[in-house]
C-alpha positions in Angstrom: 19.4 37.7 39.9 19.4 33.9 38.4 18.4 33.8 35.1 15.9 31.1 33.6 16.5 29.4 30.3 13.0 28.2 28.7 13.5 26.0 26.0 10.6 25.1 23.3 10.3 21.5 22.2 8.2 20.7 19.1 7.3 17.7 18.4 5.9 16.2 15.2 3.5 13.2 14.7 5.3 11.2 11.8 2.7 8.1 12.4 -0.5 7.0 13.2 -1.0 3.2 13.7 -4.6 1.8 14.0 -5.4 -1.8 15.0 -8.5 -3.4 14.3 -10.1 -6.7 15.1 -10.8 -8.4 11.8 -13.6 -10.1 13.9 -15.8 -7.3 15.3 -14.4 -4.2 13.3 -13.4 -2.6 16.4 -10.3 -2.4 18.9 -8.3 -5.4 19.6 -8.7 -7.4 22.8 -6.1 -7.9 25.0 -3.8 -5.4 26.3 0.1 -4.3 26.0 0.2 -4.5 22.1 3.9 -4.0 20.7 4.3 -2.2 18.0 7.7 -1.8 16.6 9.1 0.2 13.8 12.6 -2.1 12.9 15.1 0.5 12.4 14.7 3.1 14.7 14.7 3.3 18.9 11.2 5.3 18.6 8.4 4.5 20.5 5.0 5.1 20.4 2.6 7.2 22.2 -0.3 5.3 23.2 -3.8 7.6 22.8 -7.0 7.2 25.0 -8.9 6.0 21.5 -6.1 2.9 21.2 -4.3 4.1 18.4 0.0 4.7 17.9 1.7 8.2 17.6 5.2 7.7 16.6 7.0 11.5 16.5 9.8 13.2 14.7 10.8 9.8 12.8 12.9 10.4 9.0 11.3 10.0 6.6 11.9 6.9 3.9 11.1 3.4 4.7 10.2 1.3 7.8 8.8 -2.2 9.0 6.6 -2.3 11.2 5.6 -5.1 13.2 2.5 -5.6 15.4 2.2 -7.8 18.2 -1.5 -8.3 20.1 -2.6 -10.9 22.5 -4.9 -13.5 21.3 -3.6 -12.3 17.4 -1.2 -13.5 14.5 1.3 -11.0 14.5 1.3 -8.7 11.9 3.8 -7.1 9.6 3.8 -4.1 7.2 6.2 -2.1 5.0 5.7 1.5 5.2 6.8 4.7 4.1 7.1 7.8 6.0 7.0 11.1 4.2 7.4 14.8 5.4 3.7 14.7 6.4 2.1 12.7 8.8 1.4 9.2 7.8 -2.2 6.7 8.9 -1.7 3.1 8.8 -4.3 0.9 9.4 -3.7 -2.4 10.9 -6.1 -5.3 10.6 -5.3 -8.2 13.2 -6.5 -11.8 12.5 -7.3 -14.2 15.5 -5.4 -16.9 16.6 -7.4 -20.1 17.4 -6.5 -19.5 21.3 -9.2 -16.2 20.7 -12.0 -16.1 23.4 -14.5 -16.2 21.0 -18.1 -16.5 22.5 -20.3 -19.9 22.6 -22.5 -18.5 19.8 -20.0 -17.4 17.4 -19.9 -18.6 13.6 -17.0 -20.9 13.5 -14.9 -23.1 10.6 -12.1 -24.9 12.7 -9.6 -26.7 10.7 -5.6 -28.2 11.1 -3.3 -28.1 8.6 -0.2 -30.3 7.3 1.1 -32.2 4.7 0.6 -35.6 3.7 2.9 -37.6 6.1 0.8 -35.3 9.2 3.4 -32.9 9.9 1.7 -29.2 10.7 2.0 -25.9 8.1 2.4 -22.8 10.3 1.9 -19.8 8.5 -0.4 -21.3 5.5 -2.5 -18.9 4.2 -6.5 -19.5 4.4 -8.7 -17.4 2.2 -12.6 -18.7 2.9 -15.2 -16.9 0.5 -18.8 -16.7 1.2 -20.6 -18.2 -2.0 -24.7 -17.6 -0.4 -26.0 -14.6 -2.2 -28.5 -13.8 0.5 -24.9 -13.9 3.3 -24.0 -10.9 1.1 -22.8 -8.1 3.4 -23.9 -5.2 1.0 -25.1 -4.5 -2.8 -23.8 -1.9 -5.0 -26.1 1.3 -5.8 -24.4 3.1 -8.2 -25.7 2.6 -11.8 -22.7 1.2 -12.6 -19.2 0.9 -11.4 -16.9 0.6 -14.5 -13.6 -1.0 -14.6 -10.0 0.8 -13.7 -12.6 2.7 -11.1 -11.5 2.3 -6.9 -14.5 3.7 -5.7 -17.9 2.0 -5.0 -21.2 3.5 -3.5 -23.1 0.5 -1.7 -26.2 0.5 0.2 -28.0 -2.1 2.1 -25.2 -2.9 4.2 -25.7 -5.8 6.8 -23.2 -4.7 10.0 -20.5 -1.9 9.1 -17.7 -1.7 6.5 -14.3 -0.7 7.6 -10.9 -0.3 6.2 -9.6 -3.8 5.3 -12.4 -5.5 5.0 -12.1 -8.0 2.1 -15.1 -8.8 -0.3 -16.0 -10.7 -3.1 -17.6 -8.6 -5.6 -20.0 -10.9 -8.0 -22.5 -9.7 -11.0 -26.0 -10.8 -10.6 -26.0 -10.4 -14.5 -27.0 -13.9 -15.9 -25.8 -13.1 -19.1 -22.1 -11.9 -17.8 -20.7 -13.6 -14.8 -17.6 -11.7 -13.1 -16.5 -11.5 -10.0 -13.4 -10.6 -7.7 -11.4 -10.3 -4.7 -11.2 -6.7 -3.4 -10.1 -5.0 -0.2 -11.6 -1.6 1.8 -8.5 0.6 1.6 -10.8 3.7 3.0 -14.1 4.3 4.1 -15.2 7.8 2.3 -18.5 8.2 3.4 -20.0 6.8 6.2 -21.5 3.2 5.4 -22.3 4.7 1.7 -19.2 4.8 -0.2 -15.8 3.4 0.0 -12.2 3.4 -1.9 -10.0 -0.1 -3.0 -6.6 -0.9 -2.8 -7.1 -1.9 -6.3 -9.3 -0.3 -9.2 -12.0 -3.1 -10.4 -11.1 -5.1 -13.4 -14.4 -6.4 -14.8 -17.8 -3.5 -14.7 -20.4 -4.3 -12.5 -24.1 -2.8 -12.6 -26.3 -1.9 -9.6 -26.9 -4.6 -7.4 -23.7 -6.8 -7.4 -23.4 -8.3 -4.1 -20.6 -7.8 -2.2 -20.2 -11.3 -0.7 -17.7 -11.3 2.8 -14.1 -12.8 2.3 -12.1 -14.1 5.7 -8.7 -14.5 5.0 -6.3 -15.9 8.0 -3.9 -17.8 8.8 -2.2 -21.2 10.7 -0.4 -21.3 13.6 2.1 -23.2 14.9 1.0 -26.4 15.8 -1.2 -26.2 12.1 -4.6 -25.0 13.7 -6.7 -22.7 12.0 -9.7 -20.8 12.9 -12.4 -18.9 10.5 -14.7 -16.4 12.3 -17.8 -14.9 10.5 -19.8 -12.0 11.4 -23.5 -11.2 10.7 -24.1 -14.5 8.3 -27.7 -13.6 7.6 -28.4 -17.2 7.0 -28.9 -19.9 9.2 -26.7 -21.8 6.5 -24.4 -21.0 4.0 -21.7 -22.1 1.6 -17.8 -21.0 1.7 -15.1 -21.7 -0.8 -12.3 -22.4 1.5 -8.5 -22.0 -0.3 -5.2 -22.6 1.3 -1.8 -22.1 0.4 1.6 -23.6 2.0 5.1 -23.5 0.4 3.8 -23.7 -3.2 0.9 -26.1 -2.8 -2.5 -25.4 -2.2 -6.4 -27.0 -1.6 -9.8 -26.0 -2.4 -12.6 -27.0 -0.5 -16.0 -26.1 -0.2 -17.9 -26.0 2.9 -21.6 -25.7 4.3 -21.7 -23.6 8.2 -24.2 -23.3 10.0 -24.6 -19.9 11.6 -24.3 -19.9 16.1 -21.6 -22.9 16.2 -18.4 -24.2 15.2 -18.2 -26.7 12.0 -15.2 -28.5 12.4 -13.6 -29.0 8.8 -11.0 -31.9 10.7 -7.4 -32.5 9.1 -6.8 -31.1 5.7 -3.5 -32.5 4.3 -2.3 -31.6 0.9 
């Protein structure tokens, strides 16, 4: 009689990768993302939702590096620990994006002062409009060294990193600051940081939207906003290159591309 040897694989998710589109807060465009983990011959299983299973992977520390059609490519250090790890992934668009004819657009290029191109400077544009604001804070108050926040009138949806500018409405005490979406903890009501807060802010601080991208190659640049709420508003536009940097401010109007021209600095 021939015997039958039946042998039991298990296998163990190590880590979840999520992309997002920093655009429209959902799934990238584009197909045949690579994502790579630099030190290891592991590859990921692709799920019918879009998102990354690596399995059985040691633990300690990775690279990984993200590579989408129509976005900058994207790189994170992670660690991996005996339990299952969840990265998220935000992807910026790259200026060859199909956005659509009606989309809210800053186009700029790039390069220093004799005209040759920066690839890779870093463009952080902040909406300055109170009424753009993409949500308000409803907690009484949201003290400082705290990462969580409670918000409510929330114009489109929040998702993990999202970047905001949070400002007081107090006249008598200005502060404000940068902050990103590290988790989302309830449903379009509450949310965690990356970072705890360090100024208090009472109910009804705006949280104004913060675009942050990049250049690429040739020194183009392209700013996408979503759900403006105004048919204009004002941006503080910063970028950095190789230790030097401009500010600039800028008025948009919302359905159509303003084009910013040559920045050189």
């Amino acid at each position: 009689m021939e015997s039958v040897r039946v042998t039991k694989l298990n296998t163990k998710v190590s880590l979840v990768v999520c992309l997002l589109d920093s655009y429209t807060s959902s799934s990238p465009l584009g197909l045949n993302a690579s994502i790579v983990l630099e030190g290891t011959l592991s590859k990921p299983v692709v799920t019918s939702k879009g998102t990354y299973i690596f399995n059985d992977l040691q633990a300690g520390a990775y690279r990984l590096c993200v590579n989408a059609q129509y976005y900058f490519e994207e790189y994170r250090d992670i660690e991996v620990g005996l339990e299952n790890t969840l990265v998220h992934v935000t992807l910026s668009p790259r200026p060859s994006y199909p956005f659509k004819e009606k989309d809210t657009l800053l186009r700029a290029s790039v390069s220093n002062e004799h005209g040759q191109p920066y690839s890779r400077a870093l463009l952080v544009a902040v909406v300055q409009s109170d009424d753009s604001a993409r949500s308000r804070l409803a907690q009484d108050k949201a003290e400082a060294g705290t990462d969580q926040l409670t918000v409510s009138s929330v114009t489109g949806k929040i998702v993990v990193g999202d970047r905001y500018l949070i400002r007081s409405r107090n006249s008598t005490q200005v502060a404000e600051e940068l902050c990103l979406v590290e988790e989302v903890l309830e449903y379009q009501r509450r949310i965690r940081l990356a970072r705890p807060l360090t100024h208090s802010y009472a109910r009804g601080a705006l949280l104004l939207p913060v675009v942050q991208t990049q250049s690429d190659e040739r020194g183009e640049a392209v700013i996408a906003f979503a759900n403006c709420r105004a048919n204009r508003f004002d941006i503080k536009l910063d970028i950095v290159h190789s230790g030097r940097s401009l500010s600039k401010e800028v008025n948009l109007a919302e359905g159509g591309t303003t084009l910013a021209g040559k920045l050189q600095f």
